[in-house]
C-alpha positions as CSV (number, residue, x, y, z in Angstrom):
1,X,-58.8,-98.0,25.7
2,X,-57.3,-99.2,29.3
3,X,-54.0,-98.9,27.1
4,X,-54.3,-95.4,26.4
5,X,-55.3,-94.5,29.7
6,X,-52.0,-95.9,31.1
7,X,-49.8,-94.1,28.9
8,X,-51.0,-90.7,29.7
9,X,-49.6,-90.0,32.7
10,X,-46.4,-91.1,30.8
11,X,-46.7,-88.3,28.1
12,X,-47.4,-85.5,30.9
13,X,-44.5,-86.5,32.5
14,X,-42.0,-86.2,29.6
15,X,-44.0,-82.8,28.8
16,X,-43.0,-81.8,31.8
17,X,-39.6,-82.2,31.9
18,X,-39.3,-81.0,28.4
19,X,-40.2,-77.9,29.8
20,X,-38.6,-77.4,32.8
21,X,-35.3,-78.2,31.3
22,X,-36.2,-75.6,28.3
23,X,-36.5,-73.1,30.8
24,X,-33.6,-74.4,33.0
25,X,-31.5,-73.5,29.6
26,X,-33.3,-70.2,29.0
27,X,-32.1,-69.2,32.8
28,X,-28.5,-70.3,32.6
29,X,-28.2,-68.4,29.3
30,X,-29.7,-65.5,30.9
31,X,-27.5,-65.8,34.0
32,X,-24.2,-66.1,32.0
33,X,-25.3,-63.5,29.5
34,X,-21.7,-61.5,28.3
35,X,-21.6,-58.1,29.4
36,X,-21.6,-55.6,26.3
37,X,-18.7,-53.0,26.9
38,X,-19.0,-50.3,24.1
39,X,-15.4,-48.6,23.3
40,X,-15.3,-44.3,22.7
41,X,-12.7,-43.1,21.8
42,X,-12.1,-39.1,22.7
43,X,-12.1,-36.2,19.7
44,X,-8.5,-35.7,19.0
45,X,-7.5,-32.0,18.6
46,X,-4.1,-29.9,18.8
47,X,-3.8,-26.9,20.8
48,X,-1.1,-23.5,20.8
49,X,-1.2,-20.5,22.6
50,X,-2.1,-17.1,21.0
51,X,0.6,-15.1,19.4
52,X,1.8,-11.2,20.7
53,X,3.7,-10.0,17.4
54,X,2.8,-7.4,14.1
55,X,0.7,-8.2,11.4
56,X,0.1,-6.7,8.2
57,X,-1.9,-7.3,5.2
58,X,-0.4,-6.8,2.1
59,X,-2.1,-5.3,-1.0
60,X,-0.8,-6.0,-4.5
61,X,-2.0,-3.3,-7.4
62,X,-0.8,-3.4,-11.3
63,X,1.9,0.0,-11.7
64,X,3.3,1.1,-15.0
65,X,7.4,1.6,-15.8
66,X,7.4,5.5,-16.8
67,X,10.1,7.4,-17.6
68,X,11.7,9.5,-14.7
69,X,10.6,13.3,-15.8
70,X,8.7,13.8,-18.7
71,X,8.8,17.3,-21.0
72,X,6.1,18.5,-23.5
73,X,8.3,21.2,-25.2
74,X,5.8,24.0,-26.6
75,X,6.9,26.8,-28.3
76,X,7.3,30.1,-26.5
77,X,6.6,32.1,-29.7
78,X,4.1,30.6,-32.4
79,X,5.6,31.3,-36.2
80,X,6.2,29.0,-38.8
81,X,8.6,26.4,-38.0
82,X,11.6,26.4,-40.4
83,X,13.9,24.3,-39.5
84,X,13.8,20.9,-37.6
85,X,16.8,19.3,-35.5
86,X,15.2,16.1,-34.3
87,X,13.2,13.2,-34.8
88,X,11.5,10.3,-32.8
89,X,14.6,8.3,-30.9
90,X,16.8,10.7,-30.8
91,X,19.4,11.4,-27.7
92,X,19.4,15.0,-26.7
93,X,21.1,16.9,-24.4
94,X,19.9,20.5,-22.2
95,X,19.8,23.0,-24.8
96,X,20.2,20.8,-28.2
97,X,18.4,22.6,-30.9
98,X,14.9,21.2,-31.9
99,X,13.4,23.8,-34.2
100,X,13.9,26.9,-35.6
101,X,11.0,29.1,-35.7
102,X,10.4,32.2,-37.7
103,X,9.2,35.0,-35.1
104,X,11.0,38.1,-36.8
105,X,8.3,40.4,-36.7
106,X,8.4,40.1,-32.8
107,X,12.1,40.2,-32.9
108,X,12.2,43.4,-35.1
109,X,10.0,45.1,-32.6
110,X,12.0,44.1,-30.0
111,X,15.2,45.8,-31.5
112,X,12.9,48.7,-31.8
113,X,12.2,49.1,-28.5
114,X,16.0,48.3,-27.8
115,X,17.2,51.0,-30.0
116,X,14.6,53.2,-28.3
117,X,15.6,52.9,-25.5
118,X,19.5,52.9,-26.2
119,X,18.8,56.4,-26.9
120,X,17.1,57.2,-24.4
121,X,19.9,56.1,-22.2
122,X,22.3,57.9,-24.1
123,X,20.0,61.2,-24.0
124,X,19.7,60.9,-20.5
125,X,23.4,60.3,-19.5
126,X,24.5,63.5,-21.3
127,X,21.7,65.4,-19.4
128,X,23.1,64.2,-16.2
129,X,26.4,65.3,-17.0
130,X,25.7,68.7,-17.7
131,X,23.5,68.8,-14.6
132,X,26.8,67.3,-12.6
133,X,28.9,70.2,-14.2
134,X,26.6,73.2,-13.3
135,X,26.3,71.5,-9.8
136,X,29.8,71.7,-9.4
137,X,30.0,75.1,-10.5
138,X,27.1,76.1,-8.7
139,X,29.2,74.8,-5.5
140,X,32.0,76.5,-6.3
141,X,29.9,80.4,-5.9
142,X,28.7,79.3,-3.4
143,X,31.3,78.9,-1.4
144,X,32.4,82.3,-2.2
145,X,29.4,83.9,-1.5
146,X,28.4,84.8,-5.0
147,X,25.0,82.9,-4.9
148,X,22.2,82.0,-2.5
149,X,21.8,78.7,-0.9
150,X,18.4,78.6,-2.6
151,X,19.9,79.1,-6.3
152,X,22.7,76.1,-5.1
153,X,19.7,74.5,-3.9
154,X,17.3,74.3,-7.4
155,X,21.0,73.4,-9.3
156,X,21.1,70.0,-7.1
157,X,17.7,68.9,-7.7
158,X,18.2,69.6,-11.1
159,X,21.3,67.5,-11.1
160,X,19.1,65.0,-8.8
161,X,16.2,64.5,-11.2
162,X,19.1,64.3,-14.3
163,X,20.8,61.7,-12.1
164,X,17.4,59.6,-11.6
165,X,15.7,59.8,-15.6
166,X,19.3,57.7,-16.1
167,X,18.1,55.1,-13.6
168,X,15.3,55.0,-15.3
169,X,16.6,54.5,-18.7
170,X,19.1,52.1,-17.7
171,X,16.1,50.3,-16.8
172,X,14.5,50.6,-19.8
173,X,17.0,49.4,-21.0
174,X,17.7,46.5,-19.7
175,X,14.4,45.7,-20.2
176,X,14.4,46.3,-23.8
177,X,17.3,44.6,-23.8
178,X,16.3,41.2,-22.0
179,X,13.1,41.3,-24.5
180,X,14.9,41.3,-27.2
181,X,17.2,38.0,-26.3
182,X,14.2,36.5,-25.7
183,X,12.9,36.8,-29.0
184,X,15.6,35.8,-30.6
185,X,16.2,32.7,-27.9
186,X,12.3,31.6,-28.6
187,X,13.4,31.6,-32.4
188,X,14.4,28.1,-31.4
189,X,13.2,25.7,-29.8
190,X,15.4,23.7,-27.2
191,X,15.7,20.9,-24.9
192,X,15.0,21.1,-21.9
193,X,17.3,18.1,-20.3
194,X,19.6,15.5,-21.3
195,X,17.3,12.5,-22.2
196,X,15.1,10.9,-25.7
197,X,12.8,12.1,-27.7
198,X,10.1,9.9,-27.4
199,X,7.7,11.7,-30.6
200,X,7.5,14.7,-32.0
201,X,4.7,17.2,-33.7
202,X,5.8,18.9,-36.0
203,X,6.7,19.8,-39.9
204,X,8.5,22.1,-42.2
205,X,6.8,25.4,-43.0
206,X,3.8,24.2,-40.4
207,X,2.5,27.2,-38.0
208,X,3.9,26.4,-34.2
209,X,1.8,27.6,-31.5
210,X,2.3,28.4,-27.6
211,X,-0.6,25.9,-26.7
212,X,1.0,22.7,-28.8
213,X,3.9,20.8,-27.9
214,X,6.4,20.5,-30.8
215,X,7.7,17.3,-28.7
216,X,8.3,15.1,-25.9
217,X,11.4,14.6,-24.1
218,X,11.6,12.1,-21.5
219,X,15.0,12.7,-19.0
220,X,17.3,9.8,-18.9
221,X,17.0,9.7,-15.1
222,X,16.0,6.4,-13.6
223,X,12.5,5.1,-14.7
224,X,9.6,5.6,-12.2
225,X,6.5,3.6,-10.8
226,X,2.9,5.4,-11.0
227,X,-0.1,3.9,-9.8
228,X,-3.3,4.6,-8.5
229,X,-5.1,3.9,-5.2
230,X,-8.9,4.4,-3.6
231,X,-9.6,7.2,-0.6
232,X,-10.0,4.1,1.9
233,X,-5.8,3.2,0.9
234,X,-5.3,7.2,1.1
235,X,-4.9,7.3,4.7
236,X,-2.8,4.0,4.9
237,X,0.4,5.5,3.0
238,X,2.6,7.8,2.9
239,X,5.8,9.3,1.6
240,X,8.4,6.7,2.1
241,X,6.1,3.8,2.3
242,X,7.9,0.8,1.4
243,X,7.1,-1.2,-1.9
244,X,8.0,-4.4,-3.7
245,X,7.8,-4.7,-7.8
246,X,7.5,-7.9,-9.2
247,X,8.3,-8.6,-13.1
248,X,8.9,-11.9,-14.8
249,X,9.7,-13.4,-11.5
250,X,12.0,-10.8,-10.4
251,X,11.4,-8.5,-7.2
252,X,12.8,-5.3,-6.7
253,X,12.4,-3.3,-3.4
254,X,11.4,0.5,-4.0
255,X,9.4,3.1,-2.2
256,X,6.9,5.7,-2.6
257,X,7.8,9.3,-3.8
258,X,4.9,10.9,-4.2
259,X,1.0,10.9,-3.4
260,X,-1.5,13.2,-4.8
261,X,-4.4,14.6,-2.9
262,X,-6.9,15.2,-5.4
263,X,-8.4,12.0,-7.4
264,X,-8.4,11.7,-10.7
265,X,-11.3,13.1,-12.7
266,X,-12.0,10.9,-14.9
267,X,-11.4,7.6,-12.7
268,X,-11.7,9.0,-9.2
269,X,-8.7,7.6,-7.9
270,X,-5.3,9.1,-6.2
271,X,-2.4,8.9,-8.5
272,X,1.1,7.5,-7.0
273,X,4.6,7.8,-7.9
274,X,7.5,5.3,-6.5
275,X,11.0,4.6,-7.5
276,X,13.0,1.3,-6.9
277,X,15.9,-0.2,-7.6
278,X,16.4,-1.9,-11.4
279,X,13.3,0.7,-12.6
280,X,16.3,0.9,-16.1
281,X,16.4,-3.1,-16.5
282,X,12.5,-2.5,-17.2
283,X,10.7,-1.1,-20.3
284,X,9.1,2.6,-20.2
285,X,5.4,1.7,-20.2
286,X,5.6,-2.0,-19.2
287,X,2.9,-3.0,-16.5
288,X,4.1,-4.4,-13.3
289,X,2.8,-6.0,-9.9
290,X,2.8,-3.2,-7.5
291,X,3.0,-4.7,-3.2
292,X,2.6,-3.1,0.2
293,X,1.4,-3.3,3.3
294,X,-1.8,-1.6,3.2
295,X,-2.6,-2.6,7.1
296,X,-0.7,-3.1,9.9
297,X,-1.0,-4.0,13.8
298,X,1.9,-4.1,16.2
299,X,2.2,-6.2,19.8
300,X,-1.3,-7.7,18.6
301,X,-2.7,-11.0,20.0
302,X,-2.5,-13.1,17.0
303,X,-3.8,-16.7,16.3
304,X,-3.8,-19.2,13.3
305,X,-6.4,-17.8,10.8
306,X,-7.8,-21.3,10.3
307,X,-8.7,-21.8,14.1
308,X,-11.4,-18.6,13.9
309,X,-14.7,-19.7,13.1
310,X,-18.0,-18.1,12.0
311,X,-21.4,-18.7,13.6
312,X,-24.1,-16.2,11.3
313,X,-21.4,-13.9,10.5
314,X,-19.7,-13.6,14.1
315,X,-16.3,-14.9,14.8
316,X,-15.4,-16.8,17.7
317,X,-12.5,-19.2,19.0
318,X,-12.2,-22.5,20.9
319,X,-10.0,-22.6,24.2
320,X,-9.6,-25.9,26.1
321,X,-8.8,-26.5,30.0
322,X,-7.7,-29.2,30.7
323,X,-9.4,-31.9,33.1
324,X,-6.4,-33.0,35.7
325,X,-5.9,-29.4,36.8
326,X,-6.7,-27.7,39.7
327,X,-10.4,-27.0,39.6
328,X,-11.2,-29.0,36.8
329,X,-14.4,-31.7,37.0
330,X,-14.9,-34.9,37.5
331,X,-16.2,-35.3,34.0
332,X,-13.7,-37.1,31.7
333,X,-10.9,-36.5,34.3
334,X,-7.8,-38.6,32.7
335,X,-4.1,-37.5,32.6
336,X,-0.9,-38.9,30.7
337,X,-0.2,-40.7,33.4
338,X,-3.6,-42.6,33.4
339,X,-3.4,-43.0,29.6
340,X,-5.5,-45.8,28.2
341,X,-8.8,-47.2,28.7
342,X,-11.5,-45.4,31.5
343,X,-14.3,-47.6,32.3
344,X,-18.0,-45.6,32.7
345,X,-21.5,-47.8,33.4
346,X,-24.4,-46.5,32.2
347,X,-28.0,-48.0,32.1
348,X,-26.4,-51.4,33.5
349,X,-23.8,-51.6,30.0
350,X,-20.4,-50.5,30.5
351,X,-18.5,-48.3,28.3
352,X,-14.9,-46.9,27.8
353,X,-13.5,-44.1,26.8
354,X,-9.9,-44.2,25.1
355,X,-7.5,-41.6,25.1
356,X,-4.0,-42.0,23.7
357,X,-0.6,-42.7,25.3
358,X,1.1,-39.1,26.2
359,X,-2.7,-37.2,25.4
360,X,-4.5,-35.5,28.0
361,X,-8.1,-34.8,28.7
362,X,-9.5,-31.5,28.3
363,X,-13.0,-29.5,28.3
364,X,-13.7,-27.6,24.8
365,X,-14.8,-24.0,25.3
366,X,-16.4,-21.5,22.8
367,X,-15.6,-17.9,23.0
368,X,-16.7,-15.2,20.7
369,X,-14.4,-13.2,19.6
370,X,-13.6,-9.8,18.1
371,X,-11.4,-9.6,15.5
372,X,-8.8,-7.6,13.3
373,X,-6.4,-7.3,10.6
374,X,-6.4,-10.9,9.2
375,X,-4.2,-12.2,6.2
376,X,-3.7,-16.2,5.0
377,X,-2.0,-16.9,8.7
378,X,-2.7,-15.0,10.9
379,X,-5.4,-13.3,12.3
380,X,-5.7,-10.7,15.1
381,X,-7.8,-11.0,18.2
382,X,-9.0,-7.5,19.9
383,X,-11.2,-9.1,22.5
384,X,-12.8,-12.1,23.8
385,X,-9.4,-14.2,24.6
386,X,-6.3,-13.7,26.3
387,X,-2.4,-14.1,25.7
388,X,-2.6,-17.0,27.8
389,X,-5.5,-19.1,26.7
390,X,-5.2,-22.5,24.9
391,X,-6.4,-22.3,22.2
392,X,-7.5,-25.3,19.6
393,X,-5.7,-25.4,16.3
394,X,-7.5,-28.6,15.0
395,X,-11.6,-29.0,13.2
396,X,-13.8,-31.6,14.5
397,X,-17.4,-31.8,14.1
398,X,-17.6,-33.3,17.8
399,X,-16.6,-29.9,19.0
400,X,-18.9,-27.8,20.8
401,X,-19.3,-26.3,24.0
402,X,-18.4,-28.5,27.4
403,X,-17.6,-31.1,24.5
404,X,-14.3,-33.5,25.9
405,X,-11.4,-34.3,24.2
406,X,-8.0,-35.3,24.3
407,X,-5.1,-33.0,23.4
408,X,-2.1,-34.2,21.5
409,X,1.0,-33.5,23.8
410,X,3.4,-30.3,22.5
411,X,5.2,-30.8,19.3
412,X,9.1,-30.3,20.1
């Protein structure tokens, strides 16, 4: 027992220092702990000023190739058609033959009349010549005293209303005359200009009527575009507008010619005509790609249509300023000059934020805009920005309002 008692104090004593140098080692582990220095890099974006310039969207429609004038050639006297001139294909020129049609009854009654009134004319010029002879003689005793002014008087307008009923007939005449040459012209059927038949309507010993085309001519002018646009393009175009046509990978330059200003009835929408150059080299009825500029904006502040973005429907834009100008914060403040590593404590670590050789430091800004005309480039700003704002090309999800970043220097 005396034996145990005497190695006691031994054991506390090596307990002791067992301890004290455990916690000797805890302490200088604590006291040379490494600091922790956590490395952030800035959000990198690219920047550009706005645009002033045009811009215009372009609208591309489908057009058919059509022949220049087109001619649905009716009859001008119905009868039974007896003789036919043409056919499908054919070349024609102004006033070929393309039926014969049998209107004699109309033309015997025309020769009636013209008879009619060839003697009526001829009745009528002998009546004024014996009225001219009896004037002249009336004169005469007159003049010598053998009459009265009032029996010279009744012999002129004698001779006047003689002189006037072969006015009158020649008249009649002429009428009769140009009635009868009608007849006989609308006895056949002609072309009206130098161009194709493109079909025809008609057979041998068939009846022809005034409300039926016999044919249709198309001119040999150049072809021409039609197309069709909606009330809200109506407004946009005009005569003259400019046009491309694209076929088969080849683009031809043209223009418009002609807009109507009531719809269709059927389809509610405005016909177009347009010519352009090369309209022969393509097919009458082909369908071709029809472009123009439907809107347009000039000396407009303009911006890359990729750096608008939308927030619940409403557009807006980032700008930047940048940090090392005049008036800028403390917050982030790093230049080109001081390009590397900037060294920030906080809650007793110490952190760094990076920005590249040649970048610069800026403050991201979000502005809501109003916008314009937009196409795949470009898009125009009305409000909310000026010519001279900086604004940020580049998407990153870091950016948001008072967000920093570092700008990528110019290109060029």
């Amino acid at each position: 027992m005396e034996n145990e008692t005497k190695k006691s104090p031994k054991k506390k004593i090596i307990t002791i220092v067992v301890v004290v140098l455990a916690a000797l080692y805890v302490i200088f582990r604590f006291m040379n702990k490494e600091t922790v220095i956590e490395v952030t890099p800035l959000p990198t974006v690219s920047v550009g000023s706005p645009e002033v310039g045009d811009i215009s969207v372009e609208t591309s429609l489908v057009g058919t190739v059509e022949p220049g004038d087109v001619y649905y050639v009716m009859p001008k006297a119905a009868g039974e058609i007896t003789n036919i001139y043409v056919q499908a294909g054919d070349t024609v020129a102004a006033g070929d033959p393309i039926c014969d049609i049998d209107n004699s009854k109309m033309v015997d009654s025309a020769k009636v009349s013209l008879d009619s009134a060839k003697v009526a004319l001829d009745s009528a010029t002998e009546a004024e010549a014996l009225a001219r002879t009896n004037l002249d003689r009336m004169q005469a005793l007159l003049n010598t005293g053998d009459i009265s002014q009032q029996s010279y008087e009744s012999a002129k307008s004698s001779y006047d209303q003689a002189a006037a009923a072969v006015e009158s007939a020649k008249l009649q005449m002429e009428n009769a005359q140009l009635n009868y040459d009608t007849q006989v012209e609308y006895s056949t059927v002609t072309s009206p200009v130098n161009g194709r038949v493109e079909s025809t309507n008609m057979s041998m010993n068939a009846m022809a009527s005034q409300s039926s085309e016999v044919c249709v001519v198309s001119s040999d002018e150049s072809n021409k575009l039609t197309f069709s646009i909606t009330d809200r393009l109506l407004s946009e175009l005009s005569t003259g507008t400019p046009i491309k046509v694209s076929k088969q990978g080849e683009t031809y330059e043209g223009s418009i010619t002609r807009i109507e200003s009531l719809p269709n009835a059927q389809t509610g929408l405005y016909p177009v005509e347009a010519e352009f150059e090369g309209s022969d080299s393509i097919p009458k009825g082909a369908k071709v790609k029809v472009y123009f500029d439907s809107e347009s904006s000039e000396g407009a502040i303009l911006v890359n249509t990729d750096s608008v973005y939308y927030d619940g429907g409403n557009p807006y834009v980032y700008t930047i300023t940048y940090n090392d100008e005049a008036g800028a914060g403390e917050t982030g403040k790093a230049s080109a000059e001081e390009a590397g590593e900037t060294a920030v404590e906080t809650a007793g670590e110490t952190s760094q934020i990076l920005i590249g050789e040649g970048n610069r430091a800026a403050t991201i800004h979000k502005n809501a805009v109003e916008t314009g005309i937009s196409n795949m480039e470009k898009t125009e700003i009305i409000s909310g920005i000026e010519e001279d704002s900086i604004v940020v090309n580049t998407w990153t999800s870091q950016l948001y309002e008072g967000a920093q970043v570092q700008v990528l220097p110019a290109e060029g």
